[in-house]
DSSP file (Angstrom, degrees, kcal/mol; ACC not computed):
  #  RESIDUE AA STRUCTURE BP1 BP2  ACC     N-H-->O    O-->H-N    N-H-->O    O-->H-N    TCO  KAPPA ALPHA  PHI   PSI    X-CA   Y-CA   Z-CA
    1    1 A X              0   0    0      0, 0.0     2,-0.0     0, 0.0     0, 0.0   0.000 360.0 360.0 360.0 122.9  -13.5    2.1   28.4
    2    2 A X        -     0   0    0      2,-0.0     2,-0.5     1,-0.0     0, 0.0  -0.232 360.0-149.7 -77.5-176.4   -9.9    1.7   28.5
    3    3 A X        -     0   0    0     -2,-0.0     2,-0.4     2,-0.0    -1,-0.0  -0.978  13.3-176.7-155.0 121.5   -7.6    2.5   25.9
    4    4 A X        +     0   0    0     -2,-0.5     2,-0.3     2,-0.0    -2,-0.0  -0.950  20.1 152.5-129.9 121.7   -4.0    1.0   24.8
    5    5 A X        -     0   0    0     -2,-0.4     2,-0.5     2,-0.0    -2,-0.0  -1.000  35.6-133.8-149.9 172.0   -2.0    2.4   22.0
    6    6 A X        -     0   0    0     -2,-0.3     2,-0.3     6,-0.0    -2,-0.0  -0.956  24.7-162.3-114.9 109.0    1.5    2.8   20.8
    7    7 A X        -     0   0    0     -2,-0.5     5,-0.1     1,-0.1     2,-0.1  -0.692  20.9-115.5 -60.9 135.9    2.5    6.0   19.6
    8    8 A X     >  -     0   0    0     -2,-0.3     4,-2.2     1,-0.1     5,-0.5  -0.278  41.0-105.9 -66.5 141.6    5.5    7.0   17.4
    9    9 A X  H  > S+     0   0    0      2,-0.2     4,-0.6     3,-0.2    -1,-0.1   0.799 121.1  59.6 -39.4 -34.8    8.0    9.3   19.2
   10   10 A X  H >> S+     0   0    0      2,-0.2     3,-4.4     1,-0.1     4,-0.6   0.933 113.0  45.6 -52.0 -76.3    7.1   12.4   17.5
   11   11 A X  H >> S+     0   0    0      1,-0.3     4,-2.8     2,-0.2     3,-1.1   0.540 107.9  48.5  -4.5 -76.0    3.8   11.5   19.1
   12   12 A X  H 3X S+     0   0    0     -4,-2.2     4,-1.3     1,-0.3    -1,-0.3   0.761 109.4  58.8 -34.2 -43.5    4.7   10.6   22.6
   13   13 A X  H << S+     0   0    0     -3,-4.4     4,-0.5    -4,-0.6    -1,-0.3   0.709 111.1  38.6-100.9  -4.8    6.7   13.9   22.5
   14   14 A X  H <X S+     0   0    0     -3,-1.1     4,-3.6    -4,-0.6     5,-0.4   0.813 113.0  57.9 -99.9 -40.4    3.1   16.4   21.6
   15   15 A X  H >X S+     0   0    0     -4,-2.8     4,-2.9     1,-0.2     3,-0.5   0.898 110.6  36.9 -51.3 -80.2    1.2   14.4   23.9
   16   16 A X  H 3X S+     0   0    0     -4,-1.3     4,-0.9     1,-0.2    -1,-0.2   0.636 119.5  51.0 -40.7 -24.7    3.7   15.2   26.9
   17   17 A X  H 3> S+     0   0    0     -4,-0.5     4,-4.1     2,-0.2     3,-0.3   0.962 112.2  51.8 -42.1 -58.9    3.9   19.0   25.3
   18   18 A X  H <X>S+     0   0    0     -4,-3.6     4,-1.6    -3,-0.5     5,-0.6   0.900 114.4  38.7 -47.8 -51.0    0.0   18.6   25.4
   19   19 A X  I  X>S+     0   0    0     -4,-2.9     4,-0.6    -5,-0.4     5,-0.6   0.938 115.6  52.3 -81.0 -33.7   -0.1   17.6   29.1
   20   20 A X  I  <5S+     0   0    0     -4,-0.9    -2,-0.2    -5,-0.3    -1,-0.2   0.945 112.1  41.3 -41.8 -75.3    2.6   19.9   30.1
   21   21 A X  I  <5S+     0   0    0     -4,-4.1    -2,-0.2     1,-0.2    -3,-0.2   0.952 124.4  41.6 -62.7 -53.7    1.1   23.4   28.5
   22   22 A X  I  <5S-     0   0    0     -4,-1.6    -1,-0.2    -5,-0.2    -2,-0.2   0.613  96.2-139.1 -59.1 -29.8   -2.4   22.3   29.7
   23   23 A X  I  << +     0   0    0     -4,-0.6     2,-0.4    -5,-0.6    -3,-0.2   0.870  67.3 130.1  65.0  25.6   -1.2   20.8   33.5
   24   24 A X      < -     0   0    0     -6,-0.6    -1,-0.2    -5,-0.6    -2,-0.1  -0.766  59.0-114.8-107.7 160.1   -4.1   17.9   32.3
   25   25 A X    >>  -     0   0    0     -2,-0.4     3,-3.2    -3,-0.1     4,-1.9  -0.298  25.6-108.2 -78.8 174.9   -3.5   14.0   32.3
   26   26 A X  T 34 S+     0   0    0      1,-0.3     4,-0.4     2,-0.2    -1,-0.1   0.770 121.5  56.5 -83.7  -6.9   -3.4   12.0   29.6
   27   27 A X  T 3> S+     0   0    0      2,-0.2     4,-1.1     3,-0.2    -1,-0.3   0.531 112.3  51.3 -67.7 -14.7   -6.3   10.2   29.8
   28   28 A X  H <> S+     0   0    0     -3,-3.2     4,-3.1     2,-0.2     5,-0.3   0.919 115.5  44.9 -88.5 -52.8   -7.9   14.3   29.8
   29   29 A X  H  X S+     0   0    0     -4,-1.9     4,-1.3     2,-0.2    -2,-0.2   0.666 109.0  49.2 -71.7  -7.5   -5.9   15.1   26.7
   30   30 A X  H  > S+     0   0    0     -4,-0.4     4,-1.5    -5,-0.4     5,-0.2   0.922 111.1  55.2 -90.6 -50.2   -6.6   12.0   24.8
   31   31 A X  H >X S+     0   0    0     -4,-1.1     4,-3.0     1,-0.2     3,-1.1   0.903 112.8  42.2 -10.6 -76.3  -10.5   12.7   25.6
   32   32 A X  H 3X S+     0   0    0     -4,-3.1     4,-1.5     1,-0.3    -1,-0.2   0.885 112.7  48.4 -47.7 -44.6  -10.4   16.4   24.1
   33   33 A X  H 3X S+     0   0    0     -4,-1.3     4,-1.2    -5,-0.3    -1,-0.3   0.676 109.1  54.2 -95.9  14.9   -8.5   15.8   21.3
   34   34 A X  H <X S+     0   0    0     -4,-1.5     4,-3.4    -3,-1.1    -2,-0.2   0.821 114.8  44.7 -79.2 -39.0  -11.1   12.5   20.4
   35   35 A X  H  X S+     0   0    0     -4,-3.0     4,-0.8    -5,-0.2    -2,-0.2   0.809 111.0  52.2 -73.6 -12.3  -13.9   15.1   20.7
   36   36 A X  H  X S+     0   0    0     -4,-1.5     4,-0.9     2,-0.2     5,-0.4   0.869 115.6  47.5 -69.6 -55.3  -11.7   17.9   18.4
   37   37 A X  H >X S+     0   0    0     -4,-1.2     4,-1.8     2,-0.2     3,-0.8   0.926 108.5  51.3 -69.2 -42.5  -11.6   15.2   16.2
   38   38 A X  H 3X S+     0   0    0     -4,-3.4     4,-2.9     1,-0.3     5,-0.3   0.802 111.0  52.2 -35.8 -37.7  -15.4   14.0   16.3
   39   39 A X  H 3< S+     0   0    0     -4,-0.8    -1,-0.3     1,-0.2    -2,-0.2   0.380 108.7  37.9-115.1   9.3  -16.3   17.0   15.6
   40   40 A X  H << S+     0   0    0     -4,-0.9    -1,-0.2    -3,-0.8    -2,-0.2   0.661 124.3  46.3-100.7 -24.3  -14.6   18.2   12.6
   41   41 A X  H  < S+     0   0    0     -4,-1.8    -2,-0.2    -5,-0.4    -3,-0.2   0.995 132.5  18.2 -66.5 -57.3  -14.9   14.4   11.1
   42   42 A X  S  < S-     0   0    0     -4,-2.9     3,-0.2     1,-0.3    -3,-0.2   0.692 104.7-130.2-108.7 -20.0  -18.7   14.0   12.0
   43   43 A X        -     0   0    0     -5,-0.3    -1,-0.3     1,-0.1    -2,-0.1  -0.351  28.3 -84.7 111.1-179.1  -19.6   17.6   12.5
   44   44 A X  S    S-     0   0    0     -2,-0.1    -1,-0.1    -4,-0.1     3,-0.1   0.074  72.3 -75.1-135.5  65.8  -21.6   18.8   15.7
   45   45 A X  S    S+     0   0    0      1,-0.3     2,-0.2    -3,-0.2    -2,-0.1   0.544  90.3 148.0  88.7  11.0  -25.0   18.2   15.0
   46   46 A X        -     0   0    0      1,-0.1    -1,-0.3     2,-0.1     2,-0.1  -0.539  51.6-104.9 -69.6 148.8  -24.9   21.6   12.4
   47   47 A X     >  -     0   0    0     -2,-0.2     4,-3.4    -3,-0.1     5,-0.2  -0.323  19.9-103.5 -77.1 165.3  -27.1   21.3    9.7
   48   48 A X  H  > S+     0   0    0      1,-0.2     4,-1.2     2,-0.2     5,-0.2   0.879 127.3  51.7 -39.4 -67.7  -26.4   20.4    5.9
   49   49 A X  H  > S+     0   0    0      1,-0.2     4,-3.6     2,-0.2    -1,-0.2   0.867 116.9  40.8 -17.3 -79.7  -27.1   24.4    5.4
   50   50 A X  H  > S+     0   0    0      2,-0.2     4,-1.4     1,-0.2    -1,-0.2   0.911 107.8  54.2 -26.4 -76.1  -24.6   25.1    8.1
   51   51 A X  H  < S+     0   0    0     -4,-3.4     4,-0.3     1,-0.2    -2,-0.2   0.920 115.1  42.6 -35.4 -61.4  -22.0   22.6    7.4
   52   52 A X  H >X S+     0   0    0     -4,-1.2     4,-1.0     2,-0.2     6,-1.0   0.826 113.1  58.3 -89.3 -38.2  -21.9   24.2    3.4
   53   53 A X  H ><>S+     0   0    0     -4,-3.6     3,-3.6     1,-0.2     5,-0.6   0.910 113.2  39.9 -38.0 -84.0  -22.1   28.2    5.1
   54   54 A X  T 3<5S+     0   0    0     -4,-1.4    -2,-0.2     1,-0.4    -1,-0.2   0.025 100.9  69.0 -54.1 -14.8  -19.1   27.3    6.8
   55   55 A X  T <45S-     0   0    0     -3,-1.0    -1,-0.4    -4,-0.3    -2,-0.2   0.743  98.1-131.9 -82.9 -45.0  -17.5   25.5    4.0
   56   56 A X  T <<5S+     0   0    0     -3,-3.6    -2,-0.2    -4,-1.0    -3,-0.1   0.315  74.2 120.2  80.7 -12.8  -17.1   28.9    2.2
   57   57 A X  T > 5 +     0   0    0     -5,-0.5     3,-2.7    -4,-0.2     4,-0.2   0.968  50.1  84.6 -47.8 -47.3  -18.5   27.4   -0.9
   58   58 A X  T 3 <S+     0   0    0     -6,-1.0    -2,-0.0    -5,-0.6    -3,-0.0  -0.590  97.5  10.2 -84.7 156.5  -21.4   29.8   -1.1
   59   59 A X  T 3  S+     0   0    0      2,-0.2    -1,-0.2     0, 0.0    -2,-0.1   0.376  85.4 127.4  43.6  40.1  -20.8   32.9   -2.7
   60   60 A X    <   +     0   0    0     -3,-2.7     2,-0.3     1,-0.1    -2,-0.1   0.479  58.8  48.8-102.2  24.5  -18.0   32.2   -3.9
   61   61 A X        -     0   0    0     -4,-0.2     2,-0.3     0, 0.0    -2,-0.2  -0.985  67.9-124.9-132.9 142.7  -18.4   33.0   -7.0
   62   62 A X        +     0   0    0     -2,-0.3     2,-0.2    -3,-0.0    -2,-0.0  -0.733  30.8 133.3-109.3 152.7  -19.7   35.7   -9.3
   63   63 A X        -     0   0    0     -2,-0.3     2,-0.4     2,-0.0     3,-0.0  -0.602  57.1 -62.6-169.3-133.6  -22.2   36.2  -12.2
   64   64 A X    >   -     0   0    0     -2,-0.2     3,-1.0     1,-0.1     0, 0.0  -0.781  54.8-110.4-130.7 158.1  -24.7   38.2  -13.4
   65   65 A X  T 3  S+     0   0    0     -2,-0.4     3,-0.3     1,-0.2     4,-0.2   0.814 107.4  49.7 -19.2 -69.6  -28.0   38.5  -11.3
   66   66 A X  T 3   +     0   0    0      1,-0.2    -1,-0.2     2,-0.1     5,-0.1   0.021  69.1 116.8-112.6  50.7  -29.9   37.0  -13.1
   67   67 A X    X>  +     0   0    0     -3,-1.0     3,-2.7     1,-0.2     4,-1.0   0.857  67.4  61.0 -34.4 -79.6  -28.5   33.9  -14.0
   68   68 A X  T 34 S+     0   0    0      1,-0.3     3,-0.4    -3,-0.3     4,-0.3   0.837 114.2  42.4 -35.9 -52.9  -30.7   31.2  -12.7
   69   69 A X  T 34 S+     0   0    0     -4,-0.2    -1,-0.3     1,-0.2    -2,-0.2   0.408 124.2  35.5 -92.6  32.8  -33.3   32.6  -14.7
   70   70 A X  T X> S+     0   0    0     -3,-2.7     3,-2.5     3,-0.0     4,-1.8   0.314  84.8 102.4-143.5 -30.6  -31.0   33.2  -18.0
   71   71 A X  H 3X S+     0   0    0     -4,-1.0     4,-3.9    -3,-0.4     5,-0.1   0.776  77.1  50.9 -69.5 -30.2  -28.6   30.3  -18.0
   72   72 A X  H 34 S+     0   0    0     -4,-0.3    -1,-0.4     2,-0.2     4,-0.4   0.475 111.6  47.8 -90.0   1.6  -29.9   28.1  -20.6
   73   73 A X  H X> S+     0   0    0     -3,-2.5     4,-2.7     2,-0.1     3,-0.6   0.736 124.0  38.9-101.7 -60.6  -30.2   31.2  -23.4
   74   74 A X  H 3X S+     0   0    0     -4,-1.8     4,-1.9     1,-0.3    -2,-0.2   0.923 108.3  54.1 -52.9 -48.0  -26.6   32.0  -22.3
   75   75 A X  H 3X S+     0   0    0     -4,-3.9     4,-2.0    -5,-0.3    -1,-0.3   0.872 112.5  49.7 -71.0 -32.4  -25.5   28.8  -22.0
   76   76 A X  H <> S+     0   0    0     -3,-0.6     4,-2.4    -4,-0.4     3,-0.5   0.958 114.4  44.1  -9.7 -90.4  -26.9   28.4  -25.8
   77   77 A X  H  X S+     0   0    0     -4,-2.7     4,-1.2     1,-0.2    -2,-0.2   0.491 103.6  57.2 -67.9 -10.7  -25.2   31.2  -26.9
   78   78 A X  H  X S+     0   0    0     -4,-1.9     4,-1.7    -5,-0.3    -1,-0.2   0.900 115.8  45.7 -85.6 -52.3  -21.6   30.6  -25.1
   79   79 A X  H  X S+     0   0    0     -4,-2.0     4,-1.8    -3,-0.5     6,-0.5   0.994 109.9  58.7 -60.6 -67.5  -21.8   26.8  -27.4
   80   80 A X  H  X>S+     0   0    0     -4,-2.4     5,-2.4     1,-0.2     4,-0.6   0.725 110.2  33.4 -12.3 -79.6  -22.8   28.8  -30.3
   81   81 A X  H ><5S+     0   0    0     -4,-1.2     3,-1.6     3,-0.2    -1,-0.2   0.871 123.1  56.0 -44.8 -54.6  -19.9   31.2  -30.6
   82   82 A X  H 3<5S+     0   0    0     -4,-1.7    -1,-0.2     1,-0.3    -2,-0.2   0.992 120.0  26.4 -60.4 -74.0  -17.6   27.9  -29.2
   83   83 A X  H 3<5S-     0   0    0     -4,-1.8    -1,-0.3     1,-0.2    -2,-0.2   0.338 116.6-105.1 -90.9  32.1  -18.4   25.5  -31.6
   84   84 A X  T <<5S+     0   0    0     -3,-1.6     2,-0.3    -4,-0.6    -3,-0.2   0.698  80.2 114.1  86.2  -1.4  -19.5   28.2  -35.1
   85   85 A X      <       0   0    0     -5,-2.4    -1,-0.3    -6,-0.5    -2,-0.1  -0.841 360.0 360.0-126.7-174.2  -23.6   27.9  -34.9
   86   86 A X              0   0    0     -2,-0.3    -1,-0.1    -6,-0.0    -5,-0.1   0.120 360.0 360.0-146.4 360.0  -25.9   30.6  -34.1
């Protein structure tokens, strides 16, 4: 597949950095950075699990042990206080 596009001048001027510091053409460096880009967009075939490891989401938070089996007495008692009933 060929490829035509028109870059802004900044542009123009990291691609020729790109090919310069790398000693590849530009048809190698528009390749690489379309897969650099695939694969943070689309991911690379990691699982859901993976993806959300990787995220940093999990454990990023703290609470008492035994939460999950607690929450809904707590969560009770937290409105309670809030909103004056018991």
């Amino acid at each position: 597949m060929r490829l035509n596009a028109r870059l802004t001048e900044d542009l123009a001027q990291k691609l020729e950095a790109l090919e310069r510091v790398t000693g590849q053409s530009t048809s190698d460096v528009v390749r690489a950075a379309l897969e650099h880009y695939f694969t943070e967009v689309c991911g690379s075939g990691r699982s859901a699990r993976e993806a959300i490891y990787q995220s940093g989401f999990v454990a990023c938070g703290e609470a008492e042990p035994d939460l999950s089996a607690t929450y809904k007495s707590r969560l009770r008692e937290g409105l309670g206080l809030k909103h004056g009933h018991r």
